[in-house]
N, CA, C and O atoms as a GROMACS GRO file, in nm:
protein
  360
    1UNK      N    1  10.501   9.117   8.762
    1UNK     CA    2  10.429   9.237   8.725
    1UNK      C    3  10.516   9.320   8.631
    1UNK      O    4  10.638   9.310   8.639
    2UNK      N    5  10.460   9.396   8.548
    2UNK     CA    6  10.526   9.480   8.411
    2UNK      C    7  10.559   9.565   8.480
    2UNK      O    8  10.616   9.645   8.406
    3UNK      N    9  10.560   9.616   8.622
    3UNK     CA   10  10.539   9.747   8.607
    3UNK      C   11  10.681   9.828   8.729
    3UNK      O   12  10.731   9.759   8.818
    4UNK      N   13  10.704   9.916   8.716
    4UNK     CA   14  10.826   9.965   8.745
    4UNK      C   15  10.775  10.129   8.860
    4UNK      O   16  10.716  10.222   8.807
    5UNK      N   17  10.810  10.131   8.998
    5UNK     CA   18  10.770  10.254   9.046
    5UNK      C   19  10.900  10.358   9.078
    5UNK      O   20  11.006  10.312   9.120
    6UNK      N   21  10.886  10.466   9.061
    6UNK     CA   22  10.952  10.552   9.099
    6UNK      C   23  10.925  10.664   9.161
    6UNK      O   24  10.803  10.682   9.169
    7UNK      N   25  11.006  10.769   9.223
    7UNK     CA   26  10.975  10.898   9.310
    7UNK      C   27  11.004  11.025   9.202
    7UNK      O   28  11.111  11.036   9.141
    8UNK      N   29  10.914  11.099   9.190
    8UNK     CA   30  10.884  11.171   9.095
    8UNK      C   31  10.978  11.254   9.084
    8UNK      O   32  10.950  11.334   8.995
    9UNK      N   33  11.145  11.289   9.163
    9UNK     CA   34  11.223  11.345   9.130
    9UNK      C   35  11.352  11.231   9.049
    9UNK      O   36  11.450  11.284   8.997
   10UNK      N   37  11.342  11.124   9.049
   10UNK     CA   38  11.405  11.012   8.984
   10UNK      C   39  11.304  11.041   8.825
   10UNK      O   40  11.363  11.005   8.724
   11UNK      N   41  11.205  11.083   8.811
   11UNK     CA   42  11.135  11.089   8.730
   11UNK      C   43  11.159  11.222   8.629
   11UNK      O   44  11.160  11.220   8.506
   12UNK      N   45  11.172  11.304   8.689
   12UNK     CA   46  11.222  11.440   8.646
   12UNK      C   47  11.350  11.449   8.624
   12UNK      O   48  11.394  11.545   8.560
   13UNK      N   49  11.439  11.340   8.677
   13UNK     CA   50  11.546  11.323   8.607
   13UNK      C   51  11.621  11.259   8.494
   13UNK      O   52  11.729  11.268   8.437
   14UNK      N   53  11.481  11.173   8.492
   14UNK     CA   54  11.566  11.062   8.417
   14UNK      C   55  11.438  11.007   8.316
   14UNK      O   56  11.408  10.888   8.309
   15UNK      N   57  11.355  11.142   8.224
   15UNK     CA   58  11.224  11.110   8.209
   15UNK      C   59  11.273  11.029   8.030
   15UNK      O   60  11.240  10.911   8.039
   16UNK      N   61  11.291  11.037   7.990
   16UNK     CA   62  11.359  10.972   7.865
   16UNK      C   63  11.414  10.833   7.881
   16UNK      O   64  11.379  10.737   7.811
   17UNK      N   65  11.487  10.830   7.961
   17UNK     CA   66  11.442  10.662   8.036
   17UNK      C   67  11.362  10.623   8.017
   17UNK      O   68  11.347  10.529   7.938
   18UNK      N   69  11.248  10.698   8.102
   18UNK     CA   70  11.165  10.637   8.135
   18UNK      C   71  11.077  10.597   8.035
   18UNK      O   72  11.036  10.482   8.019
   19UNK      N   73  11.050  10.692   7.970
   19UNK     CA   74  10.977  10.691   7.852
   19UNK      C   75  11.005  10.600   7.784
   19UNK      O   76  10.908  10.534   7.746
   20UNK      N   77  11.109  10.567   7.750
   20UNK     CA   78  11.205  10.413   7.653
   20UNK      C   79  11.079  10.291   7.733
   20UNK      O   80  10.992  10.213   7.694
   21UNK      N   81  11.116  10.321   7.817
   21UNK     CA   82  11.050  10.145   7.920
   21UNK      C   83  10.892  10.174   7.903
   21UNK      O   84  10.832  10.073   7.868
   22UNK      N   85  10.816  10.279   7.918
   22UNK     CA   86  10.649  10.220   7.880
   22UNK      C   87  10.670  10.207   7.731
   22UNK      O   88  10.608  10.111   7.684
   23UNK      N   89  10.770  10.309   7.606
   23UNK     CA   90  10.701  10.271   7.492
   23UNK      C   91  10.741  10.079   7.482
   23UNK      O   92  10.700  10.017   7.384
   24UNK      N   93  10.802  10.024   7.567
   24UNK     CA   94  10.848   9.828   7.563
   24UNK      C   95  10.754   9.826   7.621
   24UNK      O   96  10.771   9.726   7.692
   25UNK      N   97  10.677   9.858   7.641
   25UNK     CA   98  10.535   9.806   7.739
   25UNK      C   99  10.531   9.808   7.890
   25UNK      O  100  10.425   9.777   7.946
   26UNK      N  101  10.631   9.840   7.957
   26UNK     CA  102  10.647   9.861   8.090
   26UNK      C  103  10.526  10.009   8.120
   26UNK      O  104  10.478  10.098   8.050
   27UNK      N  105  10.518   9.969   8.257
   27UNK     CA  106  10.424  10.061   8.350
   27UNK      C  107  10.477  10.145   8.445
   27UNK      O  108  10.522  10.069   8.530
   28UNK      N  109  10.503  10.291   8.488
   28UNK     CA  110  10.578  10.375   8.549
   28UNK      C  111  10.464  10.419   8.617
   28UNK      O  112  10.359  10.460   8.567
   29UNK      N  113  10.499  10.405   8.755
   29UNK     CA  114  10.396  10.478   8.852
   29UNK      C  115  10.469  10.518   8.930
   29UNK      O  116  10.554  10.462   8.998
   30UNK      N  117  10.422  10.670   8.919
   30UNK     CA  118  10.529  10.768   8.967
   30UNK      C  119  10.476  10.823   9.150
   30UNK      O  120  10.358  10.861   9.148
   31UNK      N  121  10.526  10.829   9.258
   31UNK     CA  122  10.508  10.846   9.369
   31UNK      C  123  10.620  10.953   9.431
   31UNK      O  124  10.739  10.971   9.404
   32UNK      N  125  10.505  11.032   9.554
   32UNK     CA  126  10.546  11.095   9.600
   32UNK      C  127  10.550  11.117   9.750
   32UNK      O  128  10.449  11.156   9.810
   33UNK      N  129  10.691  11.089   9.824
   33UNK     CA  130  10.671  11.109   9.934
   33UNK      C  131  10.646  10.952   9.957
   33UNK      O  132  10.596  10.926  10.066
   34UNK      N  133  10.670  10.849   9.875
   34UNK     CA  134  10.640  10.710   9.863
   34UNK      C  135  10.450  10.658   9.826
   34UNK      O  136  10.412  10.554   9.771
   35UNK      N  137  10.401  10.724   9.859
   35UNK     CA  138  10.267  10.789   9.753
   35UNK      C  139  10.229  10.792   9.650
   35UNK      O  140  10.215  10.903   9.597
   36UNK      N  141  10.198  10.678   9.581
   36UNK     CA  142  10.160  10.671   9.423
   36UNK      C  143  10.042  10.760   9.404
   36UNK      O  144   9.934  10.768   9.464
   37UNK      N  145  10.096  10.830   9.295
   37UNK     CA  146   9.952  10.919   9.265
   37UNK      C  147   9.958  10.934   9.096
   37UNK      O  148   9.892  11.031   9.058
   38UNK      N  149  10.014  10.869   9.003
   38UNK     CA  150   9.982  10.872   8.890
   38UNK      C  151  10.099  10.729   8.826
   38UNK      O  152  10.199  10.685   8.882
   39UNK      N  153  10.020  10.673   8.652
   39UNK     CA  154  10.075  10.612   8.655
   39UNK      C  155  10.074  10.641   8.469
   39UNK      O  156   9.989  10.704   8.406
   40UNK      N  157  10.212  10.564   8.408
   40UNK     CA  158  10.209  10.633   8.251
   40UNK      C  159  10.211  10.496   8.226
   40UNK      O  160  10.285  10.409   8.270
   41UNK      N  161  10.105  10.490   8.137
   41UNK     CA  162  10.073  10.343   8.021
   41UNK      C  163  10.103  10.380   7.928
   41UNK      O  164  10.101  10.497   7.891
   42UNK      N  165  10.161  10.223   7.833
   42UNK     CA  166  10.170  10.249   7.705
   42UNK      C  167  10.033  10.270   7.616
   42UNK      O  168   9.935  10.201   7.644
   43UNK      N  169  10.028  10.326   7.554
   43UNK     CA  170   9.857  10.348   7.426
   43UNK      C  171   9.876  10.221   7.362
   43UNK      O  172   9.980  10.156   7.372
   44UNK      N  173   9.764  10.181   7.289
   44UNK     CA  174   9.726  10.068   7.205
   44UNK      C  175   9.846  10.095   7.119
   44UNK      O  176   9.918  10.195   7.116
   45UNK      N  177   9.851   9.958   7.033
   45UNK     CA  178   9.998   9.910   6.914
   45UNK      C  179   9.921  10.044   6.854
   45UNK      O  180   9.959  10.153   6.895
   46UNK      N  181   9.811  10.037   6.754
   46UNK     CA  182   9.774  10.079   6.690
   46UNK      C  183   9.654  10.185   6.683
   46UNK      O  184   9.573  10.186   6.776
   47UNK      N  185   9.641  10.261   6.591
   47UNK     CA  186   9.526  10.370   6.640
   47UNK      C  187   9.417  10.300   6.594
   47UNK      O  188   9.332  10.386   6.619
   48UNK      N  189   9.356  10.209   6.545
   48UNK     CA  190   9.241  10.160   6.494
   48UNK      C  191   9.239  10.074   6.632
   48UNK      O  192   9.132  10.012   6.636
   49UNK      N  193   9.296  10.055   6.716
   49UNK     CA  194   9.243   9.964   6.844
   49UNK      C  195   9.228  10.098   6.925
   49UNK      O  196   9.117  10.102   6.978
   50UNK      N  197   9.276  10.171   6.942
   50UNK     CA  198   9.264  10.325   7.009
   50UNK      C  199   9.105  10.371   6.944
   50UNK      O  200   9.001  10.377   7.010
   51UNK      N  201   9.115  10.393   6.840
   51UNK     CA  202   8.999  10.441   6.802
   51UNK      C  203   8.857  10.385   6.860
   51UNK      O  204   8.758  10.445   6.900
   52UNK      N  205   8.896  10.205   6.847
   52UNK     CA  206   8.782  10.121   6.921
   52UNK      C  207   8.758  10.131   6.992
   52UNK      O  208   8.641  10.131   7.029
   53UNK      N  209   8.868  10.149   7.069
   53UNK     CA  210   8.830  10.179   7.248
   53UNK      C  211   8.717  10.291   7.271
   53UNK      O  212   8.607  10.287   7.326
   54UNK      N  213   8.790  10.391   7.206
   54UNK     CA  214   8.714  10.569   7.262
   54UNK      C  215   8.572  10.527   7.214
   54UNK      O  216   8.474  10.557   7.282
   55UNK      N  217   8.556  10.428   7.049
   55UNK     CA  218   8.407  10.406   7.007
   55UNK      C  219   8.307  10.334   7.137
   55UNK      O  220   8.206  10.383   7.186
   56UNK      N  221   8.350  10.247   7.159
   56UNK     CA  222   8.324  10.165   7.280
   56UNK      C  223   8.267  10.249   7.375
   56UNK      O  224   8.155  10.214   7.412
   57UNK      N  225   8.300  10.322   7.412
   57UNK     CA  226   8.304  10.430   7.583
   57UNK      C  227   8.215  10.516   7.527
   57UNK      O  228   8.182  10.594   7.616
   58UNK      N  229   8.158  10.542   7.424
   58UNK     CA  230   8.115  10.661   7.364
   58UNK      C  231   7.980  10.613   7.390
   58UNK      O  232   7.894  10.678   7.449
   59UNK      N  233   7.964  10.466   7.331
   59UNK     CA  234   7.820  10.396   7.339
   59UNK      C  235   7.802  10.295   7.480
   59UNK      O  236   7.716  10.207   7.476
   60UNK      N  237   7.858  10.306   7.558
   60UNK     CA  238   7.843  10.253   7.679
   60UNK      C  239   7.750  10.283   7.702
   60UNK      O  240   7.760  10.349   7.599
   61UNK      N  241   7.641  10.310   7.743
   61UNK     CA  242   7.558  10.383   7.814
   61UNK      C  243   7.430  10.332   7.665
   61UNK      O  244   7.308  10.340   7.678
   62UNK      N  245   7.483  10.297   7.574
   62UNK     CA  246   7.345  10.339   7.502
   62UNK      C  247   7.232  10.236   7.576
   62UNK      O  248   7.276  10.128   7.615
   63UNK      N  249   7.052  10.273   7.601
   63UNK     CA  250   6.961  10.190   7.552
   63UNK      C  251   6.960  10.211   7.724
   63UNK      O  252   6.850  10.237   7.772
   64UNK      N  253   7.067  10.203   7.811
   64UNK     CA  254   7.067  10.248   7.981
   64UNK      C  255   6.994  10.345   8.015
   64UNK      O  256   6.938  10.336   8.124
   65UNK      N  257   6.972  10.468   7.930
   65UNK     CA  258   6.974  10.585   7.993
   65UNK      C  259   6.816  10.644   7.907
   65UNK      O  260   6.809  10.636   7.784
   66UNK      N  261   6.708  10.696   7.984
   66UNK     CA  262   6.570  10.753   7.965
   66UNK      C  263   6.594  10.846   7.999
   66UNK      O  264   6.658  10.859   8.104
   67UNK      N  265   6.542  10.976   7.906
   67UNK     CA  266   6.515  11.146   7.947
   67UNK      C  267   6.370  11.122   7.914
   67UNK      O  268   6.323  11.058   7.820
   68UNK      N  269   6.306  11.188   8.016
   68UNK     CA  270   6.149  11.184   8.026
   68UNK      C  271   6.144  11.303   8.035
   68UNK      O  272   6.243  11.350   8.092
   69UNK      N  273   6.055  11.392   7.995
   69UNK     CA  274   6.039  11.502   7.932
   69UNK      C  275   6.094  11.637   7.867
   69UNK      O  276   6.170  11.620   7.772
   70UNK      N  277   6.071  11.753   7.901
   70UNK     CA  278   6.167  11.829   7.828
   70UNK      C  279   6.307  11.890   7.899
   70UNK      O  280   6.308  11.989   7.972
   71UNK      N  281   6.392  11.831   7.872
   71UNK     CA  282   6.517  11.842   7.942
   71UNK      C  283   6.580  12.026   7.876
   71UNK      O  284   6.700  12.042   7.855
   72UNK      N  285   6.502  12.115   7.858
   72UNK     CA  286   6.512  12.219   7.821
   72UNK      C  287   6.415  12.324   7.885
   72UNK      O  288   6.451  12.440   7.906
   73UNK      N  289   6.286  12.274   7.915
   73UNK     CA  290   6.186  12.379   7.990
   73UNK      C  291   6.257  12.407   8.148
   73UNK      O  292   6.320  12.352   8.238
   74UNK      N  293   6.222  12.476   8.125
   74UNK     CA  294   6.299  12.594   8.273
   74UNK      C  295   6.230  12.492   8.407
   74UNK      O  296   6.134  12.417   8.391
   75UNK      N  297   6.266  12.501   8.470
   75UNK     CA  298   6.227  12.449   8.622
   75UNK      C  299   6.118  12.527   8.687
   75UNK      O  300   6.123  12.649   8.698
   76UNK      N  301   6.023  12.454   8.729
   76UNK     CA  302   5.961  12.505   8.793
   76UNK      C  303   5.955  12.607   8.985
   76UNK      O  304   6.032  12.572   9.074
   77UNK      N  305   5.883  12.689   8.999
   77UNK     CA  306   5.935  12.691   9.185
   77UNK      C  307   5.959  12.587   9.278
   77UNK      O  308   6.053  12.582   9.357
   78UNK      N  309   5.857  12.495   9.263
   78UNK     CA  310   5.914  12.372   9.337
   78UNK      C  311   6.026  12.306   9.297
   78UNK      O  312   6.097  12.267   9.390
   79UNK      N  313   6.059  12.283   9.198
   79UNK     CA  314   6.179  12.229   9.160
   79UNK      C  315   6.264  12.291   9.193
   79UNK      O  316   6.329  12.247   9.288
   80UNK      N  317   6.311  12.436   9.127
   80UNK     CA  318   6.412  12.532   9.189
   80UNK      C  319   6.453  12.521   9.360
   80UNK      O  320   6.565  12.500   9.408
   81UNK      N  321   6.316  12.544   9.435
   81UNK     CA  322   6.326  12.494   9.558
   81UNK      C  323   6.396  12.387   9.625
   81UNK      O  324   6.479  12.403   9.715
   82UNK      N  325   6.362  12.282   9.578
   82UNK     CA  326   6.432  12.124   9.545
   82UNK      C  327   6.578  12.203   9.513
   82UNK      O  328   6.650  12.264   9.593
   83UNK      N  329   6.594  12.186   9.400
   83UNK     CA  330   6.759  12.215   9.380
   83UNK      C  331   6.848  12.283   9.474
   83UNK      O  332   6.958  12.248   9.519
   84UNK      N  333   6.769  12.400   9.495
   84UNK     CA  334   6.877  12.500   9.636
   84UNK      C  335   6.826  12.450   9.796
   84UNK      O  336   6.819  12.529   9.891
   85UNK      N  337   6.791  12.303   9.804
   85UNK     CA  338   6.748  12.248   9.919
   85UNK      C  339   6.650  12.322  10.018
   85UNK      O  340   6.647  12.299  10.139
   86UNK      N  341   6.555  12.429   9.944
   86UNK     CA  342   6.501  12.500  10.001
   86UNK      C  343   6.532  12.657  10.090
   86UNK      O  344   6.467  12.717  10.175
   87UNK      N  345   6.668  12.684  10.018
   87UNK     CA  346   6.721  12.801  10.046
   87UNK      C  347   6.706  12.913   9.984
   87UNK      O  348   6.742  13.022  10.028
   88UNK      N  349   6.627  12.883   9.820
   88UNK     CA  350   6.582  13.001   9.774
   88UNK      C  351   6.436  13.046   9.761
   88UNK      O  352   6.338  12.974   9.739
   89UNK      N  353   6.441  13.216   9.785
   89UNK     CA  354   6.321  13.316   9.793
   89UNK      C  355   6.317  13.313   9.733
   89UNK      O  356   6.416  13.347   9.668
   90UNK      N  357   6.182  13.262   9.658
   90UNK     CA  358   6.136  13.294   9.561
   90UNK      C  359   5.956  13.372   9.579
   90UNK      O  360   5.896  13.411   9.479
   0.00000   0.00000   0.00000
């Protein structure tokens, strides 16, 4: 595995290190309390594969997703009702 863990005060100490080893492609997942809770990847070689990516994620969804009518007209009382699970006087 690429990838290298540490405790987030080894991290705060020694973050320029660290940094050296993801920009070689290594993976730093930083833990606390022995608790992984975040991890630093290297970004694509290049920004035109970066760019692809974000294009990609942008259109995920296309041709998936139907809005059926006016996603702007105000809600009706029953609906409103619906939304506040029946907690608002209206």
């Amino acid at each position: 595995m690429n990838s290298i863990t540490i405790n987030i005060s080894e991290a705060k100490t020694n973050l320029s290190k660290y940094a050296n080893l993801v920009k070689k492609g290594k993976t730093v997942i930083l833990v606390n309390r022995n608790i992984p809770f975040a991890q630093i990847i290297p970004l694509a070689k290049t920004p035109d594969a970066l760019a692809q990516k974000r294009k990609s994620m942008m259109g995920a969804l296309k041709g998936e997703v139907v809005i059926v009518g006016d996603v702007n007209a105000p809600l009706t009382k029953v609906e409103l009702g619906d939304w506040y699970n029946g907690k608002l006087n209206l």
